[in-house]
Rosetta silent file (secondary structure, phi, psi, omega in degrees, C-alpha in Angstrom):
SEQUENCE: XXXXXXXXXXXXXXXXXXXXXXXXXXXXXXXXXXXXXXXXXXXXXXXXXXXXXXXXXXXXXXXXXXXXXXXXXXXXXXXXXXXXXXXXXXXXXXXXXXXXXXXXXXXXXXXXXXXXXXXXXXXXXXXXXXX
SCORE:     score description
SCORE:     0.000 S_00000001
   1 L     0.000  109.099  148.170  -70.885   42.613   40.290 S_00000001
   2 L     0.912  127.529  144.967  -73.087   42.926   37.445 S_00000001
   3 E   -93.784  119.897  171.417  -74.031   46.653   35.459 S_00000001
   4 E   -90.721  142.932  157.201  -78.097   46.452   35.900 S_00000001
   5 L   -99.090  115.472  177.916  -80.901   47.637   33.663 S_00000001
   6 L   -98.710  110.739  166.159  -83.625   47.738   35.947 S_00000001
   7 L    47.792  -57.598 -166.935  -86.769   47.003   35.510 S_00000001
   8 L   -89.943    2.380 -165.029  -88.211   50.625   35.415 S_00000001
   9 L  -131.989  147.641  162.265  -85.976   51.691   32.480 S_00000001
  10 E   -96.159  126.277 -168.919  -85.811   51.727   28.435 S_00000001
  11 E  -129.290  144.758  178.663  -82.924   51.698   26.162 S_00000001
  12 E  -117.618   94.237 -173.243  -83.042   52.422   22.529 S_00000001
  13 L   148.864 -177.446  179.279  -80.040   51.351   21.261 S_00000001
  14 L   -86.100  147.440  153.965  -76.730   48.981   21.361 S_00000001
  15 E  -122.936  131.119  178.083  -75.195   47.715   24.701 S_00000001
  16 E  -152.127  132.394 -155.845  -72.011   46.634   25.040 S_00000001
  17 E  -136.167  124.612  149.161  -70.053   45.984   27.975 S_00000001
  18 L     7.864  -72.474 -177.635  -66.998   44.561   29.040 S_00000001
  19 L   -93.998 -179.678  172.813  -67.992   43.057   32.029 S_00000001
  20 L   -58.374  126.584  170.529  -71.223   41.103   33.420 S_00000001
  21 E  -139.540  170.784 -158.403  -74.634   42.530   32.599 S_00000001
  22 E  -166.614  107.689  178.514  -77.859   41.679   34.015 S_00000001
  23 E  -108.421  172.406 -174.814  -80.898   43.206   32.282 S_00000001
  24 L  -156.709   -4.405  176.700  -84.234   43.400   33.812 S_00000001
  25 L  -126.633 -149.773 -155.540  -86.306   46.232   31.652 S_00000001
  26 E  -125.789  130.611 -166.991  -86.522   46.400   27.728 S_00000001
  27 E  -137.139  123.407 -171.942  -83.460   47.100   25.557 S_00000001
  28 E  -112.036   67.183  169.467  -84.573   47.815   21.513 S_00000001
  29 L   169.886  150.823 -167.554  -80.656   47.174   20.108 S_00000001
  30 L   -80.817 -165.078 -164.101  -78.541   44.223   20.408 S_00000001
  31 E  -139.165  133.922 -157.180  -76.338   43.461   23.564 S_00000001
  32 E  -134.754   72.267  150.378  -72.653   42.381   23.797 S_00000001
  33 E   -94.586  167.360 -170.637  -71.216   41.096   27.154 S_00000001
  34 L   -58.644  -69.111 -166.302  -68.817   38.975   28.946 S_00000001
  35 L  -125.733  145.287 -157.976  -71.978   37.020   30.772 S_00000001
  36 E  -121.026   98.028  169.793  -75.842   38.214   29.870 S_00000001
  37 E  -100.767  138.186  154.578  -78.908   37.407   32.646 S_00000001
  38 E  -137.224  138.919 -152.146  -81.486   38.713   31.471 S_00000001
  39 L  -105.870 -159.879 -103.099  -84.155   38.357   33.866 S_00000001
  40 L  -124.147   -8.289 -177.311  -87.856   37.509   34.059 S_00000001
  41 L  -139.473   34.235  159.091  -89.440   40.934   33.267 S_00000001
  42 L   -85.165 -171.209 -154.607  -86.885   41.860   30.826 S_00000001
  43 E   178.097   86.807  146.455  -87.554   42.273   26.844 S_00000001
  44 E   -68.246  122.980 -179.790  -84.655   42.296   24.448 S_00000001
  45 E  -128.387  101.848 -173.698  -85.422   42.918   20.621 S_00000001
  46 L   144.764  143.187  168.693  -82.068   42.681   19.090 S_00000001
  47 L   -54.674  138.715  158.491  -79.125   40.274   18.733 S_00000001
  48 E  -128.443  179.108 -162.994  -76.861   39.420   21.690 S_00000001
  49 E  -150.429  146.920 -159.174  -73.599   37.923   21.552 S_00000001
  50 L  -159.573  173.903  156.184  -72.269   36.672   24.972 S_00000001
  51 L  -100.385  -24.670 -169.111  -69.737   34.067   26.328 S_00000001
  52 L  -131.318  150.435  115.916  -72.530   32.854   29.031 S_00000001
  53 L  -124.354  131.827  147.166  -76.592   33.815   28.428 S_00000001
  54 E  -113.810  153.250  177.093  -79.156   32.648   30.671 S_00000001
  55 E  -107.706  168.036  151.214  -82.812   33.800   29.818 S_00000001
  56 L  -141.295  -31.075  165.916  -85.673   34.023   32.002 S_00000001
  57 L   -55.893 -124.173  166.508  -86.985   36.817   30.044 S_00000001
  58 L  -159.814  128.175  170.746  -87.689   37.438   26.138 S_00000001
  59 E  -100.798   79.939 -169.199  -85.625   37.521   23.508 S_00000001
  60 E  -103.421  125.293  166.488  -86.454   38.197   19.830 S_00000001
  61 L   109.126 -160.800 -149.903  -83.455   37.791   17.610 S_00000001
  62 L  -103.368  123.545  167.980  -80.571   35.697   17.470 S_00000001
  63 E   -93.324  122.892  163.170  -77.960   34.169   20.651 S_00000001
  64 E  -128.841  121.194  176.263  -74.540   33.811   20.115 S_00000001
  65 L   160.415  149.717 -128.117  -72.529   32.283   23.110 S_00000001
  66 L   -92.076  -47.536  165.972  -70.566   29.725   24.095 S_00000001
  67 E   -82.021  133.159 -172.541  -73.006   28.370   27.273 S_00000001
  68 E  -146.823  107.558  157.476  -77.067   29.369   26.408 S_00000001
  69 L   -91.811  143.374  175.716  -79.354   28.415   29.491 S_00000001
  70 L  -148.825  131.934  140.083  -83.284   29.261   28.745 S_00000001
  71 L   -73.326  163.709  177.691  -85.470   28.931   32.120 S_00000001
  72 L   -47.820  -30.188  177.579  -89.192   27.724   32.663 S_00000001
  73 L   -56.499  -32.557 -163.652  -89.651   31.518   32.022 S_00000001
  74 L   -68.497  156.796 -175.491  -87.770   32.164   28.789 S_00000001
  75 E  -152.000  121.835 -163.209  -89.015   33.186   25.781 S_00000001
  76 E  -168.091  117.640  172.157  -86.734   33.388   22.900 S_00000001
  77 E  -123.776  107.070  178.623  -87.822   33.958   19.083 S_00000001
  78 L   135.163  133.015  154.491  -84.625   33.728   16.776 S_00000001
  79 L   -10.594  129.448 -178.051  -81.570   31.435   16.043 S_00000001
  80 E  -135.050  128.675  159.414  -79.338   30.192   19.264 S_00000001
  81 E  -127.609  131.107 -176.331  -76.081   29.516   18.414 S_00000001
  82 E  -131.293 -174.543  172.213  -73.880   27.526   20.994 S_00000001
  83 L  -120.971  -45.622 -167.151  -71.151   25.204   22.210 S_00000001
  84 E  -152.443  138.956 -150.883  -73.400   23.836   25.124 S_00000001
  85 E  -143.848  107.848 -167.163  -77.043   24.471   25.449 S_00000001
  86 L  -120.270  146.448  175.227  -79.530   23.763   28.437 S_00000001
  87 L   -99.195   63.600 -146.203  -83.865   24.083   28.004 S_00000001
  88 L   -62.612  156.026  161.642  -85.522   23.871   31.105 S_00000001
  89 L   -89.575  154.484  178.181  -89.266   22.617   30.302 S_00000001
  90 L   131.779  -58.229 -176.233  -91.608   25.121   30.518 S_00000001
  91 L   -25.384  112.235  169.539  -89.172   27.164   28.089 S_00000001
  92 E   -93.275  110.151  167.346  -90.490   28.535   24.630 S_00000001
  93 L  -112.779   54.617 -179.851  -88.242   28.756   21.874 S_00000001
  94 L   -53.176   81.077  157.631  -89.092   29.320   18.111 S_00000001
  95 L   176.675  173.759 -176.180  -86.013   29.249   16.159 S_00000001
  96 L   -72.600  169.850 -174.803  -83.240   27.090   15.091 S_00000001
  97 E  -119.525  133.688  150.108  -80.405   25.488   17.603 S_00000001
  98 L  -147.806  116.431 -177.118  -77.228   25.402   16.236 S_00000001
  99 E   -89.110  145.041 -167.513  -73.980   24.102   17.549 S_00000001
 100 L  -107.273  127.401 -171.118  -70.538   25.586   17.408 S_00000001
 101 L   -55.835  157.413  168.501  -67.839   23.631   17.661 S_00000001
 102 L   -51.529   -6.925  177.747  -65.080   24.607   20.847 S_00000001
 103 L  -102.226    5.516  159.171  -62.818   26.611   18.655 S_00000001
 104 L   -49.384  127.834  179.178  -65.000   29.426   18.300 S_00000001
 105 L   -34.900  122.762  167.411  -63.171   32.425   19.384 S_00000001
 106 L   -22.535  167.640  136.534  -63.336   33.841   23.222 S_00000001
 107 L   -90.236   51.565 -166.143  -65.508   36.883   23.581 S_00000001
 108 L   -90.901  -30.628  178.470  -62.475   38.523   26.041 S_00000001
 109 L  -141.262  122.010 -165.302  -62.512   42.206   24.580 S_00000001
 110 L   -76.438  105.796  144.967  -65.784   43.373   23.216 S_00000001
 111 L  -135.158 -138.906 -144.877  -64.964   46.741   20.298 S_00000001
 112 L   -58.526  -74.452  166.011  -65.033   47.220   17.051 S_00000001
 113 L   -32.928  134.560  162.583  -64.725   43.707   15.386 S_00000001
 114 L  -101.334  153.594  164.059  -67.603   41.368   16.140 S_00000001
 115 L   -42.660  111.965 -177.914  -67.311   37.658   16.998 S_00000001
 116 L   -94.607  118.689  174.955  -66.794   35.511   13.943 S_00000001
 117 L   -68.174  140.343  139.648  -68.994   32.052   14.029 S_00000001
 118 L   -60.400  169.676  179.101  -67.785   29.061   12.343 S_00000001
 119 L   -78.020  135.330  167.806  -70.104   26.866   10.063 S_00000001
 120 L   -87.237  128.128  146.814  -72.520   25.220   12.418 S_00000001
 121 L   -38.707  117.896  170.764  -73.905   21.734   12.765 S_00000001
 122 L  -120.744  148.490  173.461  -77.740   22.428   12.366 S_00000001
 123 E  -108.344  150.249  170.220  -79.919   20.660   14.306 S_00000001
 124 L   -89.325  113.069 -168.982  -83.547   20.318   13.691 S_00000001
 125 L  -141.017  138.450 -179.505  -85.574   20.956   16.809 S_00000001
 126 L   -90.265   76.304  -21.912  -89.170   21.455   17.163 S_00000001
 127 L  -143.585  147.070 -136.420  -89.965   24.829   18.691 S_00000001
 128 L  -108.753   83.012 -165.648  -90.673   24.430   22.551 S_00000001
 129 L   -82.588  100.580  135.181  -94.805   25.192   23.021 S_00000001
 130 L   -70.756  120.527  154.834  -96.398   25.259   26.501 S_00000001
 131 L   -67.434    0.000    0.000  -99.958   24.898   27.061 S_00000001
């Protein structure tokens, strides 16, 4: 089971959790979990760093994590870095894609240290518009 941010609430500040998280209101600081939903009326401003994110929300700053799902919903301004990386259309994205090879390091216990990236393969991708 998930730890929720719901909807009705605002955080000012870092999150970092352990476990599963599943935001749904607006978090101003970046976010550090096992697996990250953040869902359709949610608002992140602020890095996350994840093993799993799917978006359906919005996202302004940079994804790190080893699976990165964006829904018809998503909205995500800033660098995605991944190992495997799905768009739904419909999706808006405005930043670069870059993939990380499989030996980036697990995300199994989130403290002190942060998750070190390897040099990335950049891809050139044209930023995902719907009309």
């Amino acid at each position: 089971m998930p730890s929720i941010i719901s909807a009705n609430l605002q955080i000012a500040g870092d999150l970092i959790s352990n476990g599963d998280l599943q935001i749904d209101g607006i978090v101003e600081g970046n976010v550090r979990s096992q697996t990250l939903t953040v869902g359709e009326t949610a608002t992140i401003t602020g890095d996350v760093d994840a093993e799993s994110v799917q978006v359906r929300g919005s996202v302004t700053g940079q994804i790190n994590a080893r699976t990165v799902t964006l829904t018809k919903t998503a909205r995500v301004v800033g660098d995605v870095m991944h190992e495997t990386l799905a768009i739904d259309a419909g999706a808006y994205l405005e930043g670069a894609c870059r993939h990380v090879e499989a030996s980036r390091p697990a995300v199994e216990t989130i403290g002190v240290s942060s998750v070190s990236v390897e040099p990335a393969k950049e891809t050139e991708i044209e930023p995902a518009y719907t009309t």
